[in-house]
C-alpha positions as MATLAB code, in Angstrom:
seq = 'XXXXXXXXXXXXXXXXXXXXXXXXXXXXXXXXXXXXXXXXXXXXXXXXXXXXXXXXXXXXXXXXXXXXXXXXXXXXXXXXXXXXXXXXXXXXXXXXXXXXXXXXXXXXXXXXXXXXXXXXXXXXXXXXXXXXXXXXXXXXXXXXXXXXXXXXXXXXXXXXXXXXXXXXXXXXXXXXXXXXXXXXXXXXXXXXXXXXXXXXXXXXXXXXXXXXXXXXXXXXXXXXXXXXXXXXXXXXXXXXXXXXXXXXXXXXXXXXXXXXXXXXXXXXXXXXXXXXXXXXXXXXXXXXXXXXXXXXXXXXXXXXXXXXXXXXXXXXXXXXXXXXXXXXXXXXXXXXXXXXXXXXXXXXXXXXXXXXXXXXXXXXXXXXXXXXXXXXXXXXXXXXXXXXXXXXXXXXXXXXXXXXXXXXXXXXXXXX';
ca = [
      74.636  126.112  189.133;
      76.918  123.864  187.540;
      80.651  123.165  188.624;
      82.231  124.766  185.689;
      80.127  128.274  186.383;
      81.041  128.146  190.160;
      84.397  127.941  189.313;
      84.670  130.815  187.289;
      82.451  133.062  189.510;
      85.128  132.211  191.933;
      87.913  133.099  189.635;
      86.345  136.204  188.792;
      86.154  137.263  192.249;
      89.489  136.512  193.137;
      90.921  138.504  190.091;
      88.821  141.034  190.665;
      90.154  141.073  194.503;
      93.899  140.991  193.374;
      93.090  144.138  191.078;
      91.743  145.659  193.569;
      94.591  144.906  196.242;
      97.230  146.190  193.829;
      95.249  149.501  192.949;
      94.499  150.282  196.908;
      98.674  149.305  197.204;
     100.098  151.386  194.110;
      99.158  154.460  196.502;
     100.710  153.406  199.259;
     103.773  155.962  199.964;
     106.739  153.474  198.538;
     108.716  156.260  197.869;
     109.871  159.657  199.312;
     108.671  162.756  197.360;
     112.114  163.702  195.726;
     112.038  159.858  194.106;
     114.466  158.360  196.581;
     113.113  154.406  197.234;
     114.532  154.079  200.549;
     112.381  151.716  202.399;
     111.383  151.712  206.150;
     113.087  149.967  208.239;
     111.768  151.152  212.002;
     112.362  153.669  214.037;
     115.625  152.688  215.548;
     116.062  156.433  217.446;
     115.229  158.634  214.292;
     113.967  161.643  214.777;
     110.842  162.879  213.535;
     111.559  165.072  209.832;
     114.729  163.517  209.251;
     113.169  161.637  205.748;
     113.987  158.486  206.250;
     110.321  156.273  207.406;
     106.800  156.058  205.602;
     105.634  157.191  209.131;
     107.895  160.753  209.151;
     105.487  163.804  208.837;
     108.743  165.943  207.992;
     108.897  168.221  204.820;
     110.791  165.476  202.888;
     108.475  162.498  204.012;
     107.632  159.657  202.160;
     104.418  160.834  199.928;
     101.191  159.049  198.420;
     101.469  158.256  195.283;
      99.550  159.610  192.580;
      98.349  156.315  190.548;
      96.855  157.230  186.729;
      93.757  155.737  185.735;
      95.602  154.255  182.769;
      95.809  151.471  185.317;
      92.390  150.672  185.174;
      92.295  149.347  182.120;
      95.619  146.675  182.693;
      94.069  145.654  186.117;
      91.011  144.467  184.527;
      92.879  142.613  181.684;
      94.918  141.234  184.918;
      91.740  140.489  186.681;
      90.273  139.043  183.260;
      93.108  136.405  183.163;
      92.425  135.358  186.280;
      88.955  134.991  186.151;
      89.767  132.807  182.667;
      92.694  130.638  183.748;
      91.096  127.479  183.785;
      89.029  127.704  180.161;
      91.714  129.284  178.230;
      95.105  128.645  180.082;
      97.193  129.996  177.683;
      95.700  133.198  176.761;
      94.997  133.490  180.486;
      98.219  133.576  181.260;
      99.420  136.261  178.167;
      95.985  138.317  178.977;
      97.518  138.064  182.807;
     101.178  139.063  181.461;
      99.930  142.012  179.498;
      98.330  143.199  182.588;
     100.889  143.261  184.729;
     103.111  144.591  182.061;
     100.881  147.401  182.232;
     100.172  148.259  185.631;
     104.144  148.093  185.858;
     104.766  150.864  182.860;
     101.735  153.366  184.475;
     102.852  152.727  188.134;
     106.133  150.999  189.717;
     107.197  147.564  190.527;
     104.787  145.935  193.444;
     105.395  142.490  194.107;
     101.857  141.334  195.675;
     101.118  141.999  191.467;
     103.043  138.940  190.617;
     100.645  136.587  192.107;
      98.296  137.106  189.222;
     100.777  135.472  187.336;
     101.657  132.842  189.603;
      97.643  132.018  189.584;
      97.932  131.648  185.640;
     100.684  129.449  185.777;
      99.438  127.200  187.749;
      96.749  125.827  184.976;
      98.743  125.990  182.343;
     101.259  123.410  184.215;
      98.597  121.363  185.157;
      96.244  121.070  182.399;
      98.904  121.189  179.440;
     102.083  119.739  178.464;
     105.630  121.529  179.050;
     106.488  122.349  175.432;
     103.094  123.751  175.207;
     103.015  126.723  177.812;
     106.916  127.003  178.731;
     108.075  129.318  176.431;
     105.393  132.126  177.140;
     107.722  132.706  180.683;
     109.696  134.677  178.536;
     107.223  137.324  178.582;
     108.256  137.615  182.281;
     111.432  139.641  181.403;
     109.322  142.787  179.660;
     106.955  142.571  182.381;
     109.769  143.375  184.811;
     111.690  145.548  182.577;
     108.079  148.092  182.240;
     108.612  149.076  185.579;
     112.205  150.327  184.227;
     110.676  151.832  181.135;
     112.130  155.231  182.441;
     115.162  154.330  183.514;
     118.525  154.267  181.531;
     118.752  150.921  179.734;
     115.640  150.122  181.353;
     117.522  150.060  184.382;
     119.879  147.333  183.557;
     122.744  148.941  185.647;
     120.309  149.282  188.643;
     120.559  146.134  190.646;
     117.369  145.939  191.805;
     115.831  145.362  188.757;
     117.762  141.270  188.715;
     116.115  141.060  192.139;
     112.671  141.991  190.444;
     113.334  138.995  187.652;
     114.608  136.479  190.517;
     111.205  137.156  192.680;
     109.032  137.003  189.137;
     110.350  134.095  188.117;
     110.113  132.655  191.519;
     106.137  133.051  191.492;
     105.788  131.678  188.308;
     108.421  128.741  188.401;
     106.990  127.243  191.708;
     103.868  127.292  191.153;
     104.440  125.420  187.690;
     106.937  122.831  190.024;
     103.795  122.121  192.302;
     101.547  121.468  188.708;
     103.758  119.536  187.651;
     104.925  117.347  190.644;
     101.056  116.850  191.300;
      99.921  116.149  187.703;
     102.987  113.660  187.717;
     101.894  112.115  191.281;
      98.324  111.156  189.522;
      99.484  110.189  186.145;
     101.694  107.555  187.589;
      98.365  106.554  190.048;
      96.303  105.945  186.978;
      99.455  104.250  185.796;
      99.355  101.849  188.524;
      95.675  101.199  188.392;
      96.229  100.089  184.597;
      98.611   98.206  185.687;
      96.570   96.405  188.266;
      93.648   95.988  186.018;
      95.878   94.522  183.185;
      97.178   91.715  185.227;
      93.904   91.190  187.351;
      92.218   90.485  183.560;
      95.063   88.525  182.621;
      94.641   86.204  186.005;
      91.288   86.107  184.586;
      91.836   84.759  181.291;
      94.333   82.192  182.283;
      91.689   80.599  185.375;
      88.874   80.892  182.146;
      91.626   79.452  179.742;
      91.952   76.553  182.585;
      88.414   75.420  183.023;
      87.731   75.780  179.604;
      90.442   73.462  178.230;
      89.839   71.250  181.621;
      86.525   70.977  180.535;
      85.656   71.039  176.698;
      89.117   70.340  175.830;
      88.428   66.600  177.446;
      85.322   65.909  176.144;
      86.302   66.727  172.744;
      89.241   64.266  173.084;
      86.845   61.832  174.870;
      85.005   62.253  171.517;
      87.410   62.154  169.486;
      88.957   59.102  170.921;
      85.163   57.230  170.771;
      84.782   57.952  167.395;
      88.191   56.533  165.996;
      87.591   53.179  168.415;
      84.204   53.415  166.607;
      85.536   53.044  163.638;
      88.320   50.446  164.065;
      85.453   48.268  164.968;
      83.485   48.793  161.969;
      86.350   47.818  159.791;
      87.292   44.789  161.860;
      83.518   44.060  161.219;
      83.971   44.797  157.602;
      86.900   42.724  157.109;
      85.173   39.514  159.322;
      82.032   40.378  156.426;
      79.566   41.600  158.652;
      77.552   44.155  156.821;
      78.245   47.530  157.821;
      75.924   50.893  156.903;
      77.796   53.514  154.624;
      75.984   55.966  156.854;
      77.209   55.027  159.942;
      80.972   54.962  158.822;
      80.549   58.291  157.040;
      78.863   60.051  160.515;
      81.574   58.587  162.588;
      83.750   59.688  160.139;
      82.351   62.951  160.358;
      81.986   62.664  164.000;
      86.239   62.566  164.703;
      87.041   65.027  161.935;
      84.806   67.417  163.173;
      86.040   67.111  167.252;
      89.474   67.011  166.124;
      89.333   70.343  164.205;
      87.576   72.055  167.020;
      89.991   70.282  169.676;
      92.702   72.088  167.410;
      91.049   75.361  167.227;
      89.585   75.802  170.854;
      93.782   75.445  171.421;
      94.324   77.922  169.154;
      92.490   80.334  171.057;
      92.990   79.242  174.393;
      96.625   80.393  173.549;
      94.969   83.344  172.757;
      94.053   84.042  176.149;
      97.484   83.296  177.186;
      98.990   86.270  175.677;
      99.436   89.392  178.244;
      98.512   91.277  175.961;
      95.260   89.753  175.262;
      96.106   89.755  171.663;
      97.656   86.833  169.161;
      98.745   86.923  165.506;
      97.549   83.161  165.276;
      95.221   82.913  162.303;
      91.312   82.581  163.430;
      88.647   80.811  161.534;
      86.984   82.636  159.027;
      84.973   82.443  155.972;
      87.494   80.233  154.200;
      86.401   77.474  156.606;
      82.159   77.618  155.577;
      82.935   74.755  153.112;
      84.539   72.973  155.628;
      81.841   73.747  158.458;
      78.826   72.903  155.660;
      80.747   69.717  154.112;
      80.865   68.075  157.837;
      77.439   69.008  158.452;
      76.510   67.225  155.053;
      78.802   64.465  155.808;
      75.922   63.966  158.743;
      73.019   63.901  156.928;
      72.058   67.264  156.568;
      70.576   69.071  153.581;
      72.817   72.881  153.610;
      73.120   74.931  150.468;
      75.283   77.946  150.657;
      74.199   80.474  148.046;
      77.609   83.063  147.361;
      78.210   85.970  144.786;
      80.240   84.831  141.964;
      82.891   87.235  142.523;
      83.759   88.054  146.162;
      85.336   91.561  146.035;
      87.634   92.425  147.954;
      89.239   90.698  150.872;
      87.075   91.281  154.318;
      88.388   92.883  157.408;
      89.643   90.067  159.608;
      87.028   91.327  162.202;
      84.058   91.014  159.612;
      85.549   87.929  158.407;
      85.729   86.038  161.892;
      82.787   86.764  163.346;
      80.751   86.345  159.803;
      82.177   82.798  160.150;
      81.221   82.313  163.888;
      77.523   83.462  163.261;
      76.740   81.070  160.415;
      78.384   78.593  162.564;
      75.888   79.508  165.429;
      72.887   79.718  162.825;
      73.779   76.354  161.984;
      74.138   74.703  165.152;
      70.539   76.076  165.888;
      69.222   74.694  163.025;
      70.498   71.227  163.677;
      69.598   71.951  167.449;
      65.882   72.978  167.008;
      64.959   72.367  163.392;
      64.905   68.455  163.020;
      65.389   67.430  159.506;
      64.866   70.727  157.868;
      66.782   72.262  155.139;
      69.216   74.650  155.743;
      70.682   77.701  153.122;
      73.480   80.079  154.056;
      73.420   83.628  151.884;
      77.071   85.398  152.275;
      76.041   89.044  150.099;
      77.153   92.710  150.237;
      75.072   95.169  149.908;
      75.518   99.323  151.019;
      78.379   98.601  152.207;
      78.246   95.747  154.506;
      78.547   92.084  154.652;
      75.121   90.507  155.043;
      75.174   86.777  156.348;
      71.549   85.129  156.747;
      71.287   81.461  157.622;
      67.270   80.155  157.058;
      65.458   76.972  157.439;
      62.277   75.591  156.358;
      61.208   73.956  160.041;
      59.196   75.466  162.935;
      60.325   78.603  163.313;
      58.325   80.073  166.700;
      59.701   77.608  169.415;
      63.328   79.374  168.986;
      62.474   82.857  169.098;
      63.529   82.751  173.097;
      67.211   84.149  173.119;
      69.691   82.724  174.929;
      73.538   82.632  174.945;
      74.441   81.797  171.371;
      71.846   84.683  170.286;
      73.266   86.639  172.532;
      76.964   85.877  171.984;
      76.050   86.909  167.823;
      74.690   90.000  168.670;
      77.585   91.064  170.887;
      80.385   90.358  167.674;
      77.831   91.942  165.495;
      77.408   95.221  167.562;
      81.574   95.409  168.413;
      81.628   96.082  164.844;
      78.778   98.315  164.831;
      76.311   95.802  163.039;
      73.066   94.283  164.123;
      71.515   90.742  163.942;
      67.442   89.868  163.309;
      65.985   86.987  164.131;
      62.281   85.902  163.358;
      59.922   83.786  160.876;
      60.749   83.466  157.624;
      58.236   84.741  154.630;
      57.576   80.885  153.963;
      57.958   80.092  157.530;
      60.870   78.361  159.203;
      63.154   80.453  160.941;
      65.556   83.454  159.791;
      68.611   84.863  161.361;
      70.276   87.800  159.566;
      73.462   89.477  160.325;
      74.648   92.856  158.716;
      78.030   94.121  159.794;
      79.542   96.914  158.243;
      82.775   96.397  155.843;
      84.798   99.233  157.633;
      88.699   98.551  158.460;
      90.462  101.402  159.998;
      93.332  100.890  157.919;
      91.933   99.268  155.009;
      88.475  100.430  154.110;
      86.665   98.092  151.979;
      83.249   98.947  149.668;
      80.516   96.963  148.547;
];
């Protein structure tokens, strides 16, 4: 049996208890037989007859009372609310009202009643917000004032009738303080376990932020630094007439430009990783930076043609945009990685609605098919945007990665 039943077999039960306590107590002998509601209050040297104890067997004793079975009907309703509270708080809690309402116009007022209500309360403070469910304690007032119904005014001038509000507002408004001081106790927990976990990741991404720059951020410099002493000597060379390959300036050329735009970039989003927030409105590197990518790549040697549509539509999400860019730069540095000297074409297309970015090569294709973290790393951007990425043997062999994320920007949707 699952949580959710047990529950309301147990809420069933006890409404059906509490209906059945107030019917057994609406015949209880609260008041004498000519209507008078004096109450007991011991036997304090009264004689027996003299009318004035639940206990007297005189002629004017206090009587049973006759209940109706009009009753029946309200303390099921009553019972029904219960039973409900937790599924439907709300109409729980009118069903409940209604109820009690009832049982008050057929019968007379009996406090033990108003713990039905108090039980229906309860949920609706817990489970809902305060402008929600705070207004429906108004129907409190006509629920006292049926037990009036046949009084003058409906017993406004009888005094007992404001102590009858004061102990029905009581069991509903305490209950609803004990909701709400415990549903305010556990909000601000989860509160402080946000909290925690916010500034445990942000620890985290400042000790990553400092190995990483520690680490690639000097051996990109160290790079950088080789290739520009690199080239000073190859124009002292020069200038002394030495012979000196175009090549080799060109790939040393290519060599600096290309360290000192990453050195720039893995700054960028080191800082980045800096924010508390986890979140920067530096600009990231995105298709507008292929030609770059391809022309240093080319600048080295390498054989890369990018086939595009002639017109590009409309602008890409930034999401799309960035990680397009970052898989083409992964396909890429696998081709130069495992490919040799092969040739190398980028297709940027859209098609159904999504951006399809396939990088192929005409080398050996089967060697590469083991993943590892570069694959990996593309699928993950790829599937945070709901898109997938293939990788196998192309139709004319060589090797084939495809990427097709889906052009969808919450605030800007964008079609093929």
């Amino acid at each position: 049996m699952t949580r959710s039943r047990r529950v309301l077999l147990l809420n069933a039960a006890l409404g059906l208890g509490i209906a059945w306590f107030c019917w057994v107590g609406a015949h209880v002998p609260w008041a004498r037989s000519d209507g008078d509601r004096s109450t007991y209050d011991g036997p304090r040297n009264r004689e027996p007859g003299d009318g004035r104890g639940p206990f007297d067997r005189g002629d004017d004793a206090f009587q049973a009372v006759a209940v109706s079975w009009v009753a029946v009907p309200f303390l099921l309703l009553l019972a029904a609310g219960v039973a409900l509270r937790w599924r439907w708080p709300r109409a729980a809690f009118v069903a409940c009202a209604v109820g009690v309402g009832g049982f008050f116009g057929v019968t007379t007022f009996f406090g033990p009643v108003l713990l039905a209500l108090a039980l229906t309360v309860y949920p609706m403070a817990a489970t809902l917000p305060v402008r929600r469910w705070v207004g429906l304690l108004a129907l409190l007032v006509p629920v006292v004032l049926a037990a009036h119904h046949g009084e003058a005014y409906l017993g406004a001038l009888d005094p007992i009738l404001y102590a009858e509000l004061v102990m029905a507002v009581a069991f509903a408004v305490l209950p609803a303080l004990l909701a709400l001081l415990r549903r305010g106790r556990r909000e601000a927990v989860l509160r402080d376990r946000e909290e925690d976990r916010r500034r445990t990741a942000y620890e985290e991404r400042l000790r990553i932020a400092r190995e990483v720059h520690d680490v690639v951020g000097h051996s990109l410099s160290v790079v950088t630094m080789q290739a520009g002493v690199a080239l000073h000597v190859l124009d002292k060379q020069r200038a002394a007439g030495t012979p000196v390959s175009p090549e080799v300036s060109e790939s040393l050329e290519a060599i600096r430009r290309s360290s000192r735009d990453a050195l720039a970039e893995l700054r960028t989003t080191l800082g980045m990783f800096r924010e508390p927030a986890g979140e920067s409105r530096a600009p990231t590197a995105g298709l507008d930076r292929l030609d770059d990518l391809v022309g240093a790549l080319r600048a080295a040697g390498r054989r890369i043609e990018v086939v595009r549509p002639p017109d590009p539509g409309p602008p890409l999400p930034a999401a799309v945009d960035q990680a397009a860019f970052r898989i083409v730069q992964e396909g890429l540095t696998n081709v130069v990685r495992h490919a040799g000297e092969a040739r190398a074409t980028v297709r940027i297309l859209r098609e159904r609605g999504a951006l399809v970015v396939e990088v192929s090569d005409d080398g050996p294709g089967a060697p590469r098919l083991e993943e590892g973290n570069g694959i990996r790393g593309m699928r993950e951007r790829a599937a945070s945007l709901g898109g997938t990425v293939t990788l196998g043997a192309g139709a004319h062999g060589g090797f084939v990665l495809r990427a097709d994320l889906p052009l969808v920007d919450l605030d800007h949707p964008v079609t093929a």
